[in-house]
C-alpha atoms as a printed R data frame, in Angstrom:
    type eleno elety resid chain resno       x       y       z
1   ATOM     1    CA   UNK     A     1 -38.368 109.643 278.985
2   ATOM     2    CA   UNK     A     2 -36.422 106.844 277.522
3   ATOM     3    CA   UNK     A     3 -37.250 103.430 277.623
4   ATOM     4    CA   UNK     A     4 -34.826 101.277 280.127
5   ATOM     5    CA   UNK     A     5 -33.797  98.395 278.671
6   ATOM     6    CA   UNK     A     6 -31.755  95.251 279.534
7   ATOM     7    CA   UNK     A     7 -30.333  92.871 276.532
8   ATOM     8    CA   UNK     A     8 -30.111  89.467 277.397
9   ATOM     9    CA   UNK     A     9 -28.017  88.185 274.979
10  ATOM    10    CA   UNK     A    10 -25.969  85.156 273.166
11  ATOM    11    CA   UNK     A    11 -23.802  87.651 271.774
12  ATOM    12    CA   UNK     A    12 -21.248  86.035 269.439
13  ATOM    13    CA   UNK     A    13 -22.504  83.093 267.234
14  ATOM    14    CA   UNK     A    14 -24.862  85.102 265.209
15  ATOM    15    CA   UNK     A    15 -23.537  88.289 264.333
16  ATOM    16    CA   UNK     A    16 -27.271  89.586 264.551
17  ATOM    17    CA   UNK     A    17 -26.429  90.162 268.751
18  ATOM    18    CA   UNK     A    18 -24.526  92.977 267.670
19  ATOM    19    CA   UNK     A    19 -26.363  94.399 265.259
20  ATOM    20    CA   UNK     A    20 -29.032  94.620 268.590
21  ATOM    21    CA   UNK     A    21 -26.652  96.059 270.647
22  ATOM    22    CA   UNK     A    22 -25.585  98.380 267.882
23  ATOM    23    CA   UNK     A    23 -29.515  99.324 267.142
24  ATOM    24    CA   UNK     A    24 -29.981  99.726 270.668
25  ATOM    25    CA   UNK     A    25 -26.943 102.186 271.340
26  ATOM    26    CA   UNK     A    26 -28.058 104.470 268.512
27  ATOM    27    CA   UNK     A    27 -31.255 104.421 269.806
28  ATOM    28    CA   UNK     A    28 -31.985 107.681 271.876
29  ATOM    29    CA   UNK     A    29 -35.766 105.998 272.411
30  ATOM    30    CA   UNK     A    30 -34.168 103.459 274.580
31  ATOM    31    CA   UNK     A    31 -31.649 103.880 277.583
32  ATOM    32    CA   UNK     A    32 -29.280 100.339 278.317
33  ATOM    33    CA   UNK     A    33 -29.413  99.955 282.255
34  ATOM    34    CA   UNK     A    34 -27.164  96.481 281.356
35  ATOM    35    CA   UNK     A    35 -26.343  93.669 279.872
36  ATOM    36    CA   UNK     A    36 -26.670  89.456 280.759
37  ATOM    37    CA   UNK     A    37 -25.179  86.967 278.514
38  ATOM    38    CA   UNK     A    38 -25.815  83.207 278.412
39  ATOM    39    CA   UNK     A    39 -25.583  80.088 276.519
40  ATOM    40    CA   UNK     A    40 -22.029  78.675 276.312
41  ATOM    41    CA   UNK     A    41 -19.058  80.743 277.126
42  ATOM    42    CA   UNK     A    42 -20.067  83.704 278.655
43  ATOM    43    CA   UNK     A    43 -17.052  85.103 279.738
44  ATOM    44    CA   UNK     A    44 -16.486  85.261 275.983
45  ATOM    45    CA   UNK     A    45 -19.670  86.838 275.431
46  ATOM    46    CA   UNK     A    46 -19.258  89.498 278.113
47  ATOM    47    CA   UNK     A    47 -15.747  90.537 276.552
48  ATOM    48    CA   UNK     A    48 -17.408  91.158 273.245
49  ATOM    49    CA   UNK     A    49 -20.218  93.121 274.826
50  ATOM    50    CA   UNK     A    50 -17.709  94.678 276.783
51  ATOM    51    CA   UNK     A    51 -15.163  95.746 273.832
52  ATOM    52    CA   UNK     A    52 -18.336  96.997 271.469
53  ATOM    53    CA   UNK     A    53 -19.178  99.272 274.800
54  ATOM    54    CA   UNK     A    54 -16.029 100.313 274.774
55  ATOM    55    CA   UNK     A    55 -15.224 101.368 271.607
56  ATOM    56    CA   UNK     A    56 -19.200 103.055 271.617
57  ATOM    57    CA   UNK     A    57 -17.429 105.123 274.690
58  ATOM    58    CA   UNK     A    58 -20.218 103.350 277.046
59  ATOM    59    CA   UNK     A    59 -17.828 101.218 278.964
60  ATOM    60    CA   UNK     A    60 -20.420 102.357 282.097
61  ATOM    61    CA   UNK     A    61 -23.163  99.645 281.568
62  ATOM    62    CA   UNK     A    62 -22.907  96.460 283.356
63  ATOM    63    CA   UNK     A    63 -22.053  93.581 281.552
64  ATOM    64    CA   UNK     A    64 -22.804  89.745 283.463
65  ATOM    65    CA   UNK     A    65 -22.356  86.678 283.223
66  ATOM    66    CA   UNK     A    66 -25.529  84.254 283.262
67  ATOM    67    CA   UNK     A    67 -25.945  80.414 282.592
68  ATOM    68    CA   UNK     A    68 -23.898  78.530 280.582
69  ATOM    69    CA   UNK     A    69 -26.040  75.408 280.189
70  ATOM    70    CA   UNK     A    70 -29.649  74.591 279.630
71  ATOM    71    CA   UNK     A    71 -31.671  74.378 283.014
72  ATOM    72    CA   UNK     A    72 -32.126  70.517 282.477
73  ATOM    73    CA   UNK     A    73 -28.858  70.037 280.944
74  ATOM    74    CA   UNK     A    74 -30.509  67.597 278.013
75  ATOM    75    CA   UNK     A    75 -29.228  69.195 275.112
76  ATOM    76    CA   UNK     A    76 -25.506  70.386 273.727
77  ATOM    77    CA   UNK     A    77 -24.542  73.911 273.707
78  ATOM    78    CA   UNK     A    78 -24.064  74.991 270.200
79  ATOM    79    CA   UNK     A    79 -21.441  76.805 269.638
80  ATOM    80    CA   UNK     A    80 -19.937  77.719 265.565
81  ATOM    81    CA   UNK     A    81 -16.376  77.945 266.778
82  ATOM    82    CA   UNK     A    82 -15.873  82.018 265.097
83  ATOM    83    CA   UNK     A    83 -17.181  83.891 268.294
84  ATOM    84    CA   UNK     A    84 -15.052  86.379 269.065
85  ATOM    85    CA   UNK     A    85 -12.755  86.805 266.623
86  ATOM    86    CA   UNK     A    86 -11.914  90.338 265.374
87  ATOM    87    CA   UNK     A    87 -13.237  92.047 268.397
88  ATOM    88    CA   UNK     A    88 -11.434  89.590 271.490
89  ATOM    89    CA   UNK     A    89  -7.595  88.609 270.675
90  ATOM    90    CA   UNK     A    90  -6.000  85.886 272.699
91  ATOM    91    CA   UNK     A    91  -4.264  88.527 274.064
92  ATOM    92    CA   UNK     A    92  -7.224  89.353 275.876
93  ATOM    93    CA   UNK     A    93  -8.136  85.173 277.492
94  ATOM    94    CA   UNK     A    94  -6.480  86.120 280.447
95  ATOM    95    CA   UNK     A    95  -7.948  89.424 281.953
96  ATOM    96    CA   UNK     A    96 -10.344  87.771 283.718
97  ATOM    97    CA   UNK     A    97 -14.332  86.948 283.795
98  ATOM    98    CA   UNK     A    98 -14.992  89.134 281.129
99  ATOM    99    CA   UNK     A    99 -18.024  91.472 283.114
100 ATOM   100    CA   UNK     A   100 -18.799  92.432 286.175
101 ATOM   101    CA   UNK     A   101 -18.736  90.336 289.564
102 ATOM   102    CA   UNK     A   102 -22.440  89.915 290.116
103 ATOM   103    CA   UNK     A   103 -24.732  86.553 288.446
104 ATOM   104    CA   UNK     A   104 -26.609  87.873 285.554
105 ATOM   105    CA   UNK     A   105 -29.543  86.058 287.398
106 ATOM   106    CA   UNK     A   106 -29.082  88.174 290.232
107 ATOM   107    CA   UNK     A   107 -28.608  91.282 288.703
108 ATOM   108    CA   UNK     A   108 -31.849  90.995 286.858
109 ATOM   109    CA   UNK     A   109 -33.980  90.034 289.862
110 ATOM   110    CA   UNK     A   110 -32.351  93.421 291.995
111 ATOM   111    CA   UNK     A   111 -32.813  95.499 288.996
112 ATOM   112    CA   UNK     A   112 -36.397  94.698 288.201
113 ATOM   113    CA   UNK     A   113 -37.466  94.748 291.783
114 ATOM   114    CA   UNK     A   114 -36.190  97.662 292.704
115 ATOM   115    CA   UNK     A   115 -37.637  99.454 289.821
116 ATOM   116    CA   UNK     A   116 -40.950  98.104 289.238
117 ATOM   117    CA   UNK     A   117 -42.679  98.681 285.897
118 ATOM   118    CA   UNK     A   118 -39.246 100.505 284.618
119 ATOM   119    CA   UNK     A   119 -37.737  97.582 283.081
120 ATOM   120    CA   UNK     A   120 -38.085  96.351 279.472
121 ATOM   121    CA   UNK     A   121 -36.119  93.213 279.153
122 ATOM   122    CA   UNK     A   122 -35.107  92.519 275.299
123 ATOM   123    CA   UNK     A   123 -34.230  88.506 275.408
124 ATOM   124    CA   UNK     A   124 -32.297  87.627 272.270
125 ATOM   125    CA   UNK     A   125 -30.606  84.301 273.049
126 ATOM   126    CA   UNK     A   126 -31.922  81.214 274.876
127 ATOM   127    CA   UNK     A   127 -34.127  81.762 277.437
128 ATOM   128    CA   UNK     A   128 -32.439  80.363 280.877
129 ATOM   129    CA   UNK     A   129 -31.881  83.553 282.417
130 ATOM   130    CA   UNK     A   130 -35.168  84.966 282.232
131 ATOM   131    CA   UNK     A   131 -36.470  81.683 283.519
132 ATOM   132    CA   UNK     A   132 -33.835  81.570 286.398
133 ATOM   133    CA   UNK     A   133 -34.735  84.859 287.194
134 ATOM   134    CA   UNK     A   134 -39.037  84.016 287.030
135 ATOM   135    CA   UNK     A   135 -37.996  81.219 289.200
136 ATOM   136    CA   UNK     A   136 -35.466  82.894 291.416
137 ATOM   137    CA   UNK     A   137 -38.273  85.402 292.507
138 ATOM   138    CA   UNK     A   138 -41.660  85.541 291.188
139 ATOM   139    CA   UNK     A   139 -42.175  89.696 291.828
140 ATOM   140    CA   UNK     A   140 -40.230  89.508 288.547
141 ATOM   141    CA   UNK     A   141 -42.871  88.486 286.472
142 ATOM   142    CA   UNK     A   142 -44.727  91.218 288.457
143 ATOM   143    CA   UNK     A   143 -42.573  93.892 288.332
144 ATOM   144    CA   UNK     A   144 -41.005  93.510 284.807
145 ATOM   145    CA   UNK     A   145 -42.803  96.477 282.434
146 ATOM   146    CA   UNK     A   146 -42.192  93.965 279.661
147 ATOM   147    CA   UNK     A   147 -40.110  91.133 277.802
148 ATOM   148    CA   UNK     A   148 -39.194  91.303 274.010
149 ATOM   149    CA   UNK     A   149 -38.259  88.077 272.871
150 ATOM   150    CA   UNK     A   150 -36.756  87.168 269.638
151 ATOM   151    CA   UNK     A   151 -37.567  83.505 269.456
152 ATOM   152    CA   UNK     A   152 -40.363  80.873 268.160
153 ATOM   153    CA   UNK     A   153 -41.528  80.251 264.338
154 ATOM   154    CA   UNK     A   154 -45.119  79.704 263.332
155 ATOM   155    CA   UNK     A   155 -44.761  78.586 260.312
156 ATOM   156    CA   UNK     A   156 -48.313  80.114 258.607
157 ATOM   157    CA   UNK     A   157 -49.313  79.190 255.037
158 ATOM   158    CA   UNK     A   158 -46.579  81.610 253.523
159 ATOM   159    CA   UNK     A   159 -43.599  80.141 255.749
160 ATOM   160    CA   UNK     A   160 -43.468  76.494 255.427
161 ATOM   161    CA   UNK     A   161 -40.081  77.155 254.474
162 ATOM   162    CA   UNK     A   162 -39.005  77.398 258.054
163 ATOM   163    CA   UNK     A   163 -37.578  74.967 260.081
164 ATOM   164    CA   UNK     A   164 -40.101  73.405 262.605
165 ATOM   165    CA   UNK     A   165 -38.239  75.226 265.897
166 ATOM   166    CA   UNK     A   166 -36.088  78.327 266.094
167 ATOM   167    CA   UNK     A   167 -32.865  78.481 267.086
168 ATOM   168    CA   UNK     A   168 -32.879  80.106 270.798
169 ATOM   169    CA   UNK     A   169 -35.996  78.051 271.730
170 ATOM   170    CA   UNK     A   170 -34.433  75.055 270.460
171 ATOM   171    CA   UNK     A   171 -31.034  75.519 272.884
172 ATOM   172    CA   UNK     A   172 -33.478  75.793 275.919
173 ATOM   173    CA   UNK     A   173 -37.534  74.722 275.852
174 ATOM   174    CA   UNK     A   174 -37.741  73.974 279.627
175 ATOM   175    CA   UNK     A   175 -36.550  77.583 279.774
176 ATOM   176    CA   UNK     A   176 -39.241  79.153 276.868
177 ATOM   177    CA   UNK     A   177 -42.209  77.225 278.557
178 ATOM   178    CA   UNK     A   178 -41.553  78.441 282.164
179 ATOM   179    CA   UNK     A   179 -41.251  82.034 280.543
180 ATOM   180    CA   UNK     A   180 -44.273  81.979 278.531
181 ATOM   181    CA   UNK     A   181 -46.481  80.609 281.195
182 ATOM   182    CA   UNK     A   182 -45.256  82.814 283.965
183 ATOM   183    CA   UNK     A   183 -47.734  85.604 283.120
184 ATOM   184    CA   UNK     A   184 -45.487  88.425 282.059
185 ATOM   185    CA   UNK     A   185 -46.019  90.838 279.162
186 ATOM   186    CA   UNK     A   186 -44.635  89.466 276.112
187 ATOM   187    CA   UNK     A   187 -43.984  90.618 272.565
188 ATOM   188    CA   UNK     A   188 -42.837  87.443 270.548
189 ATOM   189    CA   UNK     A   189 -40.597  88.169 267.118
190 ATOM   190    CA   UNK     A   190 -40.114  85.069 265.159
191 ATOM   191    CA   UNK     A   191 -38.545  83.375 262.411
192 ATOM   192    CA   UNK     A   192 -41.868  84.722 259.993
193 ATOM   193    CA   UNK     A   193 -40.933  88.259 259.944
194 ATOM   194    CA   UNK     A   194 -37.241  88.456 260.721
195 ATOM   195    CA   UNK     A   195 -35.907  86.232 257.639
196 ATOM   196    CA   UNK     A   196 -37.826  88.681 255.523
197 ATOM   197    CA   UNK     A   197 -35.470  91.205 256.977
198 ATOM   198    CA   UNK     A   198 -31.492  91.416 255.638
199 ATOM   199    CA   UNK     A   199 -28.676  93.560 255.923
200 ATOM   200    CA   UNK     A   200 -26.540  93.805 252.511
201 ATOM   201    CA   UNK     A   201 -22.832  94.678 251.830
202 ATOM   202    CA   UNK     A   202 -24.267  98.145 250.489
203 ATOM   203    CA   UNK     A   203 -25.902  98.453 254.259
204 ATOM   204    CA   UNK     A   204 -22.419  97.013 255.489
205 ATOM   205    CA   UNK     A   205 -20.327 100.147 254.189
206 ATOM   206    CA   UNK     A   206 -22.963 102.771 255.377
207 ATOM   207    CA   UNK     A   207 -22.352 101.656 258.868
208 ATOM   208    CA   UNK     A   208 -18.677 101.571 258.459
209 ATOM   209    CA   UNK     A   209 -18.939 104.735 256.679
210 ATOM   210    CA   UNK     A   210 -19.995 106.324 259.805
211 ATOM   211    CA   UNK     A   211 -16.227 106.164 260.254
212 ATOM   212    CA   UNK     A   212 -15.781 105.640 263.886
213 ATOM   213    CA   UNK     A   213 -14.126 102.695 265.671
214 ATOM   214    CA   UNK     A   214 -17.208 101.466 266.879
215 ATOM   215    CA   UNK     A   215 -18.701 101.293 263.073
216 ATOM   216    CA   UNK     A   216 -15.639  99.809 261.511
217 ATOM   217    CA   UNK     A   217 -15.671  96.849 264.336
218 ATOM   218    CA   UNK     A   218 -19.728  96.395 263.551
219 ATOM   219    CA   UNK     A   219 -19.005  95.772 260.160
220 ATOM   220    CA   UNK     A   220 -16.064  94.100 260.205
221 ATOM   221    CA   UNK     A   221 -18.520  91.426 262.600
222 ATOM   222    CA   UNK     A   222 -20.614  91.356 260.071
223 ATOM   223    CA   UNK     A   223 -18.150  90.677 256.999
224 ATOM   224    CA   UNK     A   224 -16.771  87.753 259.438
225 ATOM   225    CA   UNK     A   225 -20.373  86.162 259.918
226 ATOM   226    CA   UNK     A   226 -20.124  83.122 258.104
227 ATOM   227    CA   UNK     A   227 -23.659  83.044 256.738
228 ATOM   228    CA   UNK     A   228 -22.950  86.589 255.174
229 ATOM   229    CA   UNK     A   229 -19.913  85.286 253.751
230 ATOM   230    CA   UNK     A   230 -21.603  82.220 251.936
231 ATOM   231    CA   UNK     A   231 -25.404  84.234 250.813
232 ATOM   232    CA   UNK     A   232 -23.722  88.037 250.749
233 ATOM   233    CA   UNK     A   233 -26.421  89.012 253.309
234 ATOM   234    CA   UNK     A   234 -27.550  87.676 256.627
235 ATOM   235    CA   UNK     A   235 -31.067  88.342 258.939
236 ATOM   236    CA   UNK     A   236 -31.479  91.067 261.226
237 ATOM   237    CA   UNK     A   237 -33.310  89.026 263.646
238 ATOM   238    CA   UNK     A   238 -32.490  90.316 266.949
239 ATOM   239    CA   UNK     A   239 -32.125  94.391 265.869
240 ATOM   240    CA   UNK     A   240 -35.910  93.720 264.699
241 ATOM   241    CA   UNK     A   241 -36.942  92.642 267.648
242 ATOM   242    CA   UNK     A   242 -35.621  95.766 269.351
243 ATOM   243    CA   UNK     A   243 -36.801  97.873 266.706
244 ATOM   244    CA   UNK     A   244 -40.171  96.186 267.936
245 ATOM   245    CA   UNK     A   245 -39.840  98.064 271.145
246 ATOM   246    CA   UNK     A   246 -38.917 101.963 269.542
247 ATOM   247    CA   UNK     A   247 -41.949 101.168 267.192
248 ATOM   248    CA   UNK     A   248 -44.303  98.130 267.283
249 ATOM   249    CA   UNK     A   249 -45.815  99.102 264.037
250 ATOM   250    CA   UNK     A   250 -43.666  98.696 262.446
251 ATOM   251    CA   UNK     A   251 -45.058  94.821 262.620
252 ATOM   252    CA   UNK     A   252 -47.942  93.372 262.397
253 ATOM   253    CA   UNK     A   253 -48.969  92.097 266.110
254 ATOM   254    CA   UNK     A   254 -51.814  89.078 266.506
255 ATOM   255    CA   UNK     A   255 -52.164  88.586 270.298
256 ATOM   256    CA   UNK     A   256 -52.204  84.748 270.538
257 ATOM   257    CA   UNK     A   257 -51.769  81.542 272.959
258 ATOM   258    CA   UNK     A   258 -48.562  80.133 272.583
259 ATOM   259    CA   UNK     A   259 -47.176  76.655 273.867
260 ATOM   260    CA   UNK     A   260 -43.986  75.284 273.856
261 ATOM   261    CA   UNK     A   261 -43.258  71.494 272.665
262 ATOM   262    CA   UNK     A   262 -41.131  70.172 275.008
263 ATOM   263    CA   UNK     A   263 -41.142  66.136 273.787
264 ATOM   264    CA   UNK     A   264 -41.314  65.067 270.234
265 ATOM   265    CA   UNK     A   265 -38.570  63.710 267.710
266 ATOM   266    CA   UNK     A   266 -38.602  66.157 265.209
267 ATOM   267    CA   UNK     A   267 -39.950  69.233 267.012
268 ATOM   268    CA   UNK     A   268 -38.928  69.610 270.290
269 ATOM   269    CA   UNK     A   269 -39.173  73.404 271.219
270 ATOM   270    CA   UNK     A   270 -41.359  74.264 268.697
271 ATOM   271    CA   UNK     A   271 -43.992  77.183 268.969
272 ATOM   272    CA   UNK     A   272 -47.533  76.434 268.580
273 ATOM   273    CA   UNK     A   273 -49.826  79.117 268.229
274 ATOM   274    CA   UNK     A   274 -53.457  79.540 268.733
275 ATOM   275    CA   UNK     A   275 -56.437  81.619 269.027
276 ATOM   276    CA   UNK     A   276 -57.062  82.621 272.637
277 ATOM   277    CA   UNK     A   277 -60.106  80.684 274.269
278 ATOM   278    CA   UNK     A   278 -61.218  80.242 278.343
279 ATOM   279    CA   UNK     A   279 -58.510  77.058 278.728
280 ATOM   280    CA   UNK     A   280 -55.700  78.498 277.414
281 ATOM   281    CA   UNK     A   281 -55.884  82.537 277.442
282 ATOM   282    CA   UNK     A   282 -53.528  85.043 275.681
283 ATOM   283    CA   UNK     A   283 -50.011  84.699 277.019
284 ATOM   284    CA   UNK     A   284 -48.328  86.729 273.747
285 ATOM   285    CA   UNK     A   285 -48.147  89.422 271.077
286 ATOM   286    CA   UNK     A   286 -46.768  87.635 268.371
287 ATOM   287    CA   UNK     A   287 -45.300  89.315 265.063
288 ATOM   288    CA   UNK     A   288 -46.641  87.729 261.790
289 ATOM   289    CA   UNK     A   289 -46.060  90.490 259.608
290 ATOM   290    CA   UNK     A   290 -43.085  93.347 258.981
291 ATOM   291    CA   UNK     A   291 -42.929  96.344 256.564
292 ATOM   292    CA   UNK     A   292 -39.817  95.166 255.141
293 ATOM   293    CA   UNK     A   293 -38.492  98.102 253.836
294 ATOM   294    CA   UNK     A   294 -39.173 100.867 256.753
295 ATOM   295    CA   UNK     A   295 -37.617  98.217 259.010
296 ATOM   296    CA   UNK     A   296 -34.348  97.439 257.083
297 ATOM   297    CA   UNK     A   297 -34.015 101.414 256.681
298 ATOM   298    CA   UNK     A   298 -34.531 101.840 260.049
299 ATOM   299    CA   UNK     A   299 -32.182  98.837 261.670
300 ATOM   300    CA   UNK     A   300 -29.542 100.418 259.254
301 ATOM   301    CA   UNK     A   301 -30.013 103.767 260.366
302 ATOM   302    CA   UNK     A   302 -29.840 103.578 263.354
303 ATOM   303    CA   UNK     A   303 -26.839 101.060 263.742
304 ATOM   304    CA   UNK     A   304 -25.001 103.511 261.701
305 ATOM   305    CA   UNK     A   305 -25.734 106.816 263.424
């Protein structure tokens, strides 16, 4: 039986949310019961998710709306100022909300619930949802069968490269610490492995290639991704971390303690990782190493089939 998934998702900043959603619908492993967006303009968000169902002929799955701010409202929302364009014309401001009626919160709380142990949750954006939700009721950390997160950075010997805090931790660290110390089953992918991971203009015109309108409006996303425009590639951060869930060995996973920094001037929402002990047990699979190759080849592949 297929795995049932929800993406939570910032869809629309980095074009790497699509590539997910993309991976994820060419997936046969993995069946999408929904789909919660937050961070910033969500209506937004939900029409992109909404037109890349569409065109995928999967206009069935739920799309919601979640939060729009942080949960202690201390930080700016980022936001690059390209998101939707060439998938959402202003044509389309005004036909309303963008996804379905019910709170994204909500939705996952009923879902999970009332199918306990069924859900995977894939979290690809900032983390206030899945914290709402842990909050909301706590039989969601029960019930949940497990939570892929793409998120953190360790920075290890061969990484110092990296920036000090990843990106969706950074937009919400209240909401990372309540969901790593809630107990749940997580699977961390971070910065480590997925910058070692790109997609390429020659990957680019095998997904259009496919030759459907679904394909073409994947790769056009990608050719309008300013960060592929500027290197000629970009990450596949998010796709790896659901490629994580069709096959974890695709990494190497080192089941660690994580915390979450939640003061500090130059690191706030960094994630510090240690070996387990008695004080501060296991709360994490983290990824720390990816076969490179197999996993571009197999992102690709499957966003193009």
């Amino acid at each position: 039986m297929p795995t049932r998934v929800i993406l939570d998702t910032d869809i629309g900043t980095d074009v790497d949310d699509c590539l997910a959603l993309a991976f994820i619908l060419g997936s046969p492993e993995l069946q999408l019961e929904g789909i919660t967006c937050v961070y910033g303009d969500v209506g937004l968000r939900a029409r992109m998710a909404r037109r890349l169902l569409e065109l995928r002929g999967r206009g069935d799955i739920p799309v919601l709306q979640g939060a729009r701010e942080p949960l202690l409202g201390l930080r700016p929302v980022y936001w690059e100022g390209h998101e939707g364009q060439g998938l959402v014309g202003p044509e389309e401001e005004d036909e309303g909300p963008g996804g379905d009626a019910e709170d994204a919160v909500d939705y996952l709380v009923r879902t999970v619930v009332e199918n306990p142990e069924q859900i995977h949750l894939i979290a690809i954006g900032p983390l206030t949802n899945v914290a709402l939700a842990f909050k909301r009721d706590p039989r969601v950390v029960r019930d949940l069968a497990h939570l892929t997160i793409m998120g953190g950075v360790a920075r290890g010997p061969g990484s110092l490269h990296l920036p000090y805090v990843e990106h969706n931790i950074r937009c919400d660290p209240e909401a990372a610490h309540i969901v790593l110390t809630a107990g749940a089953p997580v699977t961390l992918v971070p910065l480590d492995v997925t910058t070692r991971v790109r997609i390429t203009p020659e990957h680019v015109a095998r997904i259009k290639a496919a030759g459907t309108p679904f394909h073409a409006a994947v790769a056009d996303q990608v050719g309008r991704y300013p960060r592929f425009g500027r290197l000629g590639y970009t990450y596949l951060h998010d796709p790896l971390a659901a490629a994580v869930v069709v096959q974890p060995d695709i990494v190497g996973l080192e089941t660690v303690h994580v915390d979450v920094e939640l003061g500090g001037r130059l690191a706030a929402g960094a994630t510090l990782l240690r070996q387990p002990t008695d004080d501060a047990p296991a709360n994490a699979r983290v990824a720390l190493d990816v076969d490179v190759a197999r996993a571009e080849e197999f992102v690709v592949g499957r966003v193009a089939s």
